[in-house]
C-alpha positions, 0 to 999 in steps of 0.5 A: 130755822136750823142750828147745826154743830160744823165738823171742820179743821179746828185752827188753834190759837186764834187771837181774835178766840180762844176757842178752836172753832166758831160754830153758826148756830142760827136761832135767829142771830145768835152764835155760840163758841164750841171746841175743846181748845177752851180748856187750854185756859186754866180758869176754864179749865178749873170752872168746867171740871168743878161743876161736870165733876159735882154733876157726875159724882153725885147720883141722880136718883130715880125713886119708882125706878131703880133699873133706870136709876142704875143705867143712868149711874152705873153703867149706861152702856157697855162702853161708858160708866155713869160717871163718865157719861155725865161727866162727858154730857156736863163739859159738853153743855159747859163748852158749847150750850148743847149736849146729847145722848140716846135713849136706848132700850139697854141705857143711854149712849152719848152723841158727840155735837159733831154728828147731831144736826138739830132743825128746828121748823119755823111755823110748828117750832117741832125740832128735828134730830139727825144723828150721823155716826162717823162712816155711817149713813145719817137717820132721824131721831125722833124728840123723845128718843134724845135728851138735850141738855142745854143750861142757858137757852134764848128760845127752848130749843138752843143752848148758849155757852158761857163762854160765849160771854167770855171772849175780851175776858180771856183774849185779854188774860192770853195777852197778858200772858204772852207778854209774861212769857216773851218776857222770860223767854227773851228776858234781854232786849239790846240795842246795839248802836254803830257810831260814825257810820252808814249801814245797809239793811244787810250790813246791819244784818250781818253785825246784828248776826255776828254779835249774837253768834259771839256772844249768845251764851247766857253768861257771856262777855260782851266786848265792843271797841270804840265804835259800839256802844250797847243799849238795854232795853227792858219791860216795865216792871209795873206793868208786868207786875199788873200782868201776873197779879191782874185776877179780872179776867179769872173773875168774870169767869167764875162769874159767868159760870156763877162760881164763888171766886175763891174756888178759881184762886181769888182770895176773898178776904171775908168769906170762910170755906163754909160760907164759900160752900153754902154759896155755890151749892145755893147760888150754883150747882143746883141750877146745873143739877135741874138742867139735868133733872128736869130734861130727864124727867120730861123725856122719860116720864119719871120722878128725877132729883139729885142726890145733893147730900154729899154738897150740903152743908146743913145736915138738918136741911137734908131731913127736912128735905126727906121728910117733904119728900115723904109727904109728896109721896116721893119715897117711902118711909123706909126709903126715907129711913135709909137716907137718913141712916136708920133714924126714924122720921 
């Protein structure tokens, strides 16, 4: 069995899509959407940047290792910052299920989907890397050397967008908003009726030509003799009051990136910013923070949390999370101190 990211020409602005491409990635009958043409959609957009922006911004913390807690933040390369690093890893995941970087001797450098192939064996379930820089011949990474992010799996070893969940939801919400745009581009529709007569194709053609040629400016006067008449014809205004104020489709995609709605623009009648807070980190970002942890404390060996202390709203959860910490022998109790900004324990 074998998964594997297509390198192709992307062919934009599918009805049947809203991604750029389809990618088969055969884990049994799965497959997965992958392409940046997923943030033309503004949801998707807002949703991806909120969480890759929570998981970047926010260090990971190595307690028995500060130069890797530094190559990790600051600079894990000479061409990426921390921040960027994450950041790239996190929209990758969210995009297309998968995300790569290389564990090196100085850092880690990030490997776009396009040149990781990824064999998974059938008997053994052993994974295979090989990684194809652009011009370069391919090489085979072995598991240790690469962390692979991946927030929902089926089988441990292939990751699944949530925008796989996502396709009716937002070809509807692009439908709706085509026919609000057609609206304003076009916001007139005539029928121009001939009375007593026989027309062609061409010659109908040719009226249809000359009447829009004479009177094509927006504040033109429209004259007809007595053989003509002019019909309107429009959008029903209902409909296209349900097109701009329909929030479904924005709410199916929070929900599938478990976002509280309200920070996609869905007014909720009954929650505070508090309460809306409290929720996406309980509900939310911490789940993305252990898909994190937890691949970088299987590949290196090491104690791996986030430091979450800037997202919590309870400052008394904080203390009491340090002090667990203390007690498991994470940090020191003067580590412990300095979170807690020099009070003692």
């Amino acid at each position: 069995m074998s998964f594997f990211f297509d390198t192709g020409e992307i062919e934009p602005d599918k009805d049947t899509a809203f991604l750029d491409a389809v990618v088969s990635m055969s884990s049994n009958d799965s497959s997965v959407f992958v392409g940046a043409g997923a943030l033309r959609n503004s949801d998707v957009f807002a949703a991806i940047n909120i969480i890759a922006g929570d998981l970047s911004n926010n260090r990971i913390l190595v307690p028995k290792s500060g130069v890797l807690e530094t190559r990790l933040n600051d600079k894990p390369n000479e061409n990426m910052s921390g921040r960027d690093l994450k950041f790239a890893l996190a929209a990758q995941m969210l995009l297309s299920g998968n995300s790569f970087a290389l564990i090196t001797e100085d850092g880690f450098q990030f490997v776009p989907n396009s040149q990781m192939t990824v064999e998974q064996d059938d008997v053994t379930g052993q994974l295979t890397y090989t990684y194809t820089p652009n011009g370069q011949r391919s090489r085979q990474i072995a598991p240790n050397n690469i962390l692979h992010f991946k927030f929902f799996t089926q089988d441990g070893a292939t990751g699944i967008s949530p925008l796989y969940a996502l396709q009716d939801e937002v070809a509807l919400q692009k439908k709706g908003n085509n026919l609000l745009k057609g609206f304003f581009d076009s916001p007139s529709r005539n029928v121009l009726q001939v009375h007593k007569t026989d027309l062609s194709s061409d010659a109908k053609a040719n009226i249809r030509n000359k009447f829009e040629q004479a009177n094509k400016g927006a504040l033109s006067t429209v004259i007809l003799d007595d053989s003509m008449s002019l019909q309107g014809l429009t959008v029903d205004e209902g409909l296209l009051k349900a097109v701009n104020t329909n929030e479904f489709s924005t709410q199916k995609i929070a929900a599938a990136f478990m976002l509280p709605q309200s920070m996609l623009g869905v007014e909720q009648v009954h929650s505070s910013v508090t309460q809306v807070s409290a929720r996406y980190y309980e509900s939310s970002i911490y789940k993305y923070m252990d898909c994190f942890t937890s691949e970088l404390a299987f590949k290196l060996g090491k104690q791996v949390i986030y430091d979450d202390s800037r997202l919590r709203i309870d400052k008394q959860q904080d203390i009491d999370n340090i002090i667990e910490l203390v007690k498991n022998g994470v940090y020191t109790a003067e580590e412990a101190k300095q979170k807690l900004g020099g009070n003692a324990i």
